[in-house]
Wavefront OBJ file of the C-alpha trace (Angstrom):
o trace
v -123.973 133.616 -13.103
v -121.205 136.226 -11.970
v -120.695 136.183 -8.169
v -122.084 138.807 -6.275
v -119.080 141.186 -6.061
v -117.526 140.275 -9.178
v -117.669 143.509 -11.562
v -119.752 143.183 -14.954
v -117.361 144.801 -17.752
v -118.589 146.244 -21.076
v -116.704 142.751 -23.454
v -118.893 140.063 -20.645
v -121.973 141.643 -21.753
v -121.472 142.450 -25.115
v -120.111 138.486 -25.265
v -123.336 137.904 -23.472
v -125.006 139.446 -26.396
v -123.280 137.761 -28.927
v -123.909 134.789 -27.618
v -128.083 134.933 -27.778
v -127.526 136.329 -31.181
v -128.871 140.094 -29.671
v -125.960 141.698 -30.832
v -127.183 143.821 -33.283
v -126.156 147.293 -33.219
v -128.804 150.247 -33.115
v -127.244 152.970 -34.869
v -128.830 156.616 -34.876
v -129.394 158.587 -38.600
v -131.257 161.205 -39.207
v -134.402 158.838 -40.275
v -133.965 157.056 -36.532
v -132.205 154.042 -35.417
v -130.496 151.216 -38.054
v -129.783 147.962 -36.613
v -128.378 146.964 -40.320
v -131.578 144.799 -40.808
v -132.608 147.656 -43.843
v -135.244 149.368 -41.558
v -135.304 152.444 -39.425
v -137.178 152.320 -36.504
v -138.294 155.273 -34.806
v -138.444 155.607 -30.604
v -142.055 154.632 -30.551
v -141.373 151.032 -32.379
v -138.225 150.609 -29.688
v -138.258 150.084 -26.097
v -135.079 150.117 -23.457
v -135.292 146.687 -21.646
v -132.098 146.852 -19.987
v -129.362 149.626 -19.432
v -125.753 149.101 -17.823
v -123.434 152.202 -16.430
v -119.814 151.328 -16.746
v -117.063 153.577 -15.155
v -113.611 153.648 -16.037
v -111.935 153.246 -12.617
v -109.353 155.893 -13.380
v -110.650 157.874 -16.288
v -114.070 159.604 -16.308
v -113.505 159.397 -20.495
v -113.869 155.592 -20.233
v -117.457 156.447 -18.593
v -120.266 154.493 -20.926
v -123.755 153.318 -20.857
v -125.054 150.311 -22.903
v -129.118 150.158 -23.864
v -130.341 146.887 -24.467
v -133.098 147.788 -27.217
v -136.267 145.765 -27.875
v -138.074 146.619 -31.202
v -141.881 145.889 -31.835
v -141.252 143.536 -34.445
v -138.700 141.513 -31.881
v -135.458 142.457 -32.916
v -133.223 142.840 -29.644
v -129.848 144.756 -29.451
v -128.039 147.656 -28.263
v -126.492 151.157 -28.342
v -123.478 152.217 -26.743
v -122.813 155.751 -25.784
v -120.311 157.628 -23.780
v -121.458 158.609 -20.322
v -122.342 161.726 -18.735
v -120.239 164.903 -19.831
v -118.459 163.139 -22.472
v -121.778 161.978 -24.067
v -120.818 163.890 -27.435
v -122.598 163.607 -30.845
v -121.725 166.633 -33.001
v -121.425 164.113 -36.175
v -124.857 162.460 -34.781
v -127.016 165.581 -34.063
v -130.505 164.373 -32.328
v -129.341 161.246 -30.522
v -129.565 162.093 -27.480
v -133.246 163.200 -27.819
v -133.529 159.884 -30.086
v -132.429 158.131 -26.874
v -134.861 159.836 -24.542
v -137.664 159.631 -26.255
v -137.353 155.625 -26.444
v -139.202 154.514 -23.463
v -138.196 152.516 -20.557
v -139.856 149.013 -19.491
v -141.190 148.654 -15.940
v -138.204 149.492 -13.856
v -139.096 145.838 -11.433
v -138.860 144.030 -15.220
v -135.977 146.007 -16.440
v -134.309 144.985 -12.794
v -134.424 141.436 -12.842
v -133.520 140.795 -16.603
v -131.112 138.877 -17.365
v -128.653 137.678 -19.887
l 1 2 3 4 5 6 7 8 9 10 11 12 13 14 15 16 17 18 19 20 21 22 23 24 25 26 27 28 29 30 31 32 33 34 35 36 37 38 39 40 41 42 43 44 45 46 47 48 49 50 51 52 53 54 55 56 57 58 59 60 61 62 63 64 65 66 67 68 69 70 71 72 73 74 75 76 77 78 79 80 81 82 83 84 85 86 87 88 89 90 91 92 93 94 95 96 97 98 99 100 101 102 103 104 105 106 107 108 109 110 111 112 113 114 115
């Protein structure tokens, strides 16, 4: 466990990830999310268990958020996206209504999960 002001970077979680084999990348297409497992899954089969904001201490364009995913069937992983205004997909039109229509678990759940 970190200590309590030690600062959670994008590589400690995505090691984190690695290491309980969750690190299987949910990538959006036109037919919904690929985690490379040869199904799409579609925001009702997903659910966001976790997310993580991280800030780039001098550069807003190192802003990104992390999803930790949950599919029905069990498959765990995550999607990485640029933060706030520099949240772009013009090669990936619809993610970002992909994204929101994925819902969120209990807030109290999502809170106190941990890696």
């Amino acid at each position: 466990m970190e200590a309590p002001n030690e600062m959670i970077t994008l590589s400690y979680i995505m090691e984190k990830l690695r290491l309980k084999k969750w690190d299987n990348e949910f990538r959006w297409t036109p037919e919904g999310f690929h985690a490379g497992k040869g199904k799409n899954y579609q925001p009702d089969e997903l659910q966001i268990i976790k997310t993580y904001r991280f800030e780039g201490s001098t550069d807003p364009a190192d802003s990104s958020i992390l999803y930790i995913i949950e599919a029905k069937d069990g498959l765990i992983g995550y999607s990485l996206d640029a933060y706030g205004v520099y949240s772009s997909h013009d090669d990936e039109e619809g993610y970002d209504n992909f994204i929101r229509a994925i819902p969120e678990k209990n807030r109290e759940a999502q809170l106190t999960f941990e890696l």
